[in-house]
C-alpha positions in Angstrom: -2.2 -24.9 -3.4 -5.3 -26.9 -4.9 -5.9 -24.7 -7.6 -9.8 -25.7 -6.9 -10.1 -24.6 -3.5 -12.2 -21.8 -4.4 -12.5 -20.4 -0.8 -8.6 -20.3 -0.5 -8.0 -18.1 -3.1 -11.0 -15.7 -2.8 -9.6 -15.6 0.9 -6.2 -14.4 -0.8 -7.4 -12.3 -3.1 -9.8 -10.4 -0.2 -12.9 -11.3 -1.8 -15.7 -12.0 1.1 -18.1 -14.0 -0.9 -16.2 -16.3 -3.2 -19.6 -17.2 -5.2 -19.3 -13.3 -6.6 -16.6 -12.7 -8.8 -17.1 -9.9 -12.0 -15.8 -9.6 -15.8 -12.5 -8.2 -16.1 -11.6 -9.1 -12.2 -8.2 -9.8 -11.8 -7.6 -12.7 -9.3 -4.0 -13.6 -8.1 -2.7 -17.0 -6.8 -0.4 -17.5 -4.3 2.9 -17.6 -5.6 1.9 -15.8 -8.9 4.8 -13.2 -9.8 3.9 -9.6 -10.1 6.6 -7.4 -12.2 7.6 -4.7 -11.3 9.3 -3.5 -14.7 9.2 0.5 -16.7 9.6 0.5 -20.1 12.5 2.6 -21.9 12.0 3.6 -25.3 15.2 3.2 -27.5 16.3 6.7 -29.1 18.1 7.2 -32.0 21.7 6.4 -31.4 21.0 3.9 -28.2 23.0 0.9 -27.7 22.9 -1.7 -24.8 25.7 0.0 -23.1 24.6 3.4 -23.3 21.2 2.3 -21.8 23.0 -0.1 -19.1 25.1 3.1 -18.0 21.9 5.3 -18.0 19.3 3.3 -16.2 22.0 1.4 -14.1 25.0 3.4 -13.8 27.2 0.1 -15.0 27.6 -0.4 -18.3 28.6 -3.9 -17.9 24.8 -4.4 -17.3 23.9 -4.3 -21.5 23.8 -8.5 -21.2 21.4 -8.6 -18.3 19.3 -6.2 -20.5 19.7 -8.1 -24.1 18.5 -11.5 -21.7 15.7 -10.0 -19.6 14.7 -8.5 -23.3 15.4 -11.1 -25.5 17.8 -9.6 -27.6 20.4 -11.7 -29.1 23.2 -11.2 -28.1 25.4 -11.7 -31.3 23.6 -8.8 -33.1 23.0 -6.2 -30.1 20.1 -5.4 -33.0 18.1 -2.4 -30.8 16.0 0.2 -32.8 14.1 3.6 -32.3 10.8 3.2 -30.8 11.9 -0.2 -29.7 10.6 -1.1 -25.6 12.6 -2.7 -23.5 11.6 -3.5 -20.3 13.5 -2.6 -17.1 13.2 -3.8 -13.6 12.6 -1.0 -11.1 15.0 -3.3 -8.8 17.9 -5.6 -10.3 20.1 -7.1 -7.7 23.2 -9.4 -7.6 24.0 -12.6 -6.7 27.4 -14.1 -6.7 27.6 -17.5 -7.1 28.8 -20.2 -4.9 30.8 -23.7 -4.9 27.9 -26.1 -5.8 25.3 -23.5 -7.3 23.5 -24.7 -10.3 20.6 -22.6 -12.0 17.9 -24.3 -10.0 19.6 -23.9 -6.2 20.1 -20.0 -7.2 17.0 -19.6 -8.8 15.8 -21.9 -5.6 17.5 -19.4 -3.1 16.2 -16.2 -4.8 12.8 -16.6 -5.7 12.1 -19.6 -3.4 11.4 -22.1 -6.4 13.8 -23.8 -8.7 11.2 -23.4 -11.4 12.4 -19.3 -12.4 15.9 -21.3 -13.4 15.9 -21.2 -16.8 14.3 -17.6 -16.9 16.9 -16.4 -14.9 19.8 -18.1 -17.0 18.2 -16.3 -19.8 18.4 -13.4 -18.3 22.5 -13.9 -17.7 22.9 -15.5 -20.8 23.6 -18.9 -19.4 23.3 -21.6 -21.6 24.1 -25.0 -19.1 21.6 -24.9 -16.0 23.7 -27.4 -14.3 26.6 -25.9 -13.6 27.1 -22.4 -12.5 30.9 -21.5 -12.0 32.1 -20.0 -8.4 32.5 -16.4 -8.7 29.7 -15.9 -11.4 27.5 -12.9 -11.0 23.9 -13.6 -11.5 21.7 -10.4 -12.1 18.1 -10.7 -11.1 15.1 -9.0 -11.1 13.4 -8.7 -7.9 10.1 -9.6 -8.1 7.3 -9.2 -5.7 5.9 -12.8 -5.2 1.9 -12.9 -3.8 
């Protein structure tokens, strides 16, 4: 979409005259991701795992979490009061002969451009090569 056709997006965004717009308006593109994440406060005690079985019931979940976060994943470092941000919906994709990043990322969220997001999120370092068998956790995202 031609970010400069005005009339398109104040037709997306509902707006009826698009001359009239107001401070502090929010105005969405097509295509433009909306979140849909809660935020868990880290108690005393916490680990990855222990918030993975909580929020998810699978344990196994803890990378997903350190990736969508951004917590490396050598050090597992969490702390009280820390926020981490959880997706009201994570799903899972397993991975196919011939999937790379950009064809899952490309099947999921119908643009290759969310690939290396979403490897960060698994912890995938090559974006080229995904192997057979691979579960990809994602975030579902409402796209507008």
């Amino acid at each position: 979409m031609d970010p400069y056709n005005y009339k398109k997006i104040a037709s997306f965004n509902g707006i009826e005259s698009p001359d009239v717009i107001y401070p502090g308006q929010k105005i969405n593109f097509p295509g433009q991701i909306v979140k849909r994440d809660y935020i868990y406060t880290v108690s005393l005690g916490d680990n990855l795992w222990q918030i993975a079985k909580k929020v998810y019931n699978n344990p196994l979940m803890w990378k997903f979490l350190a990736g969508y976060n951004s917590v490396d994943l050598e050090s597992r470092i969490i702390w009280p009061g820390m926020k981490l941000r959880i997706p009201y919906n994570t799903s899972k994709y397993v991975a196919q002969e011939g999937d790379d990043m950009f064809k899952i990322a490309a099947k999921l969220y119908n643009s290759p451009l969310f690939a290396a997001r979403l490897a960060g999120y698994n912890n995938i370092d090559y974006l080229y090569y995904v192997a057979p068998g691979t579960v990809i956790y994602y975030p579902e995202f409402e796209i507008r």
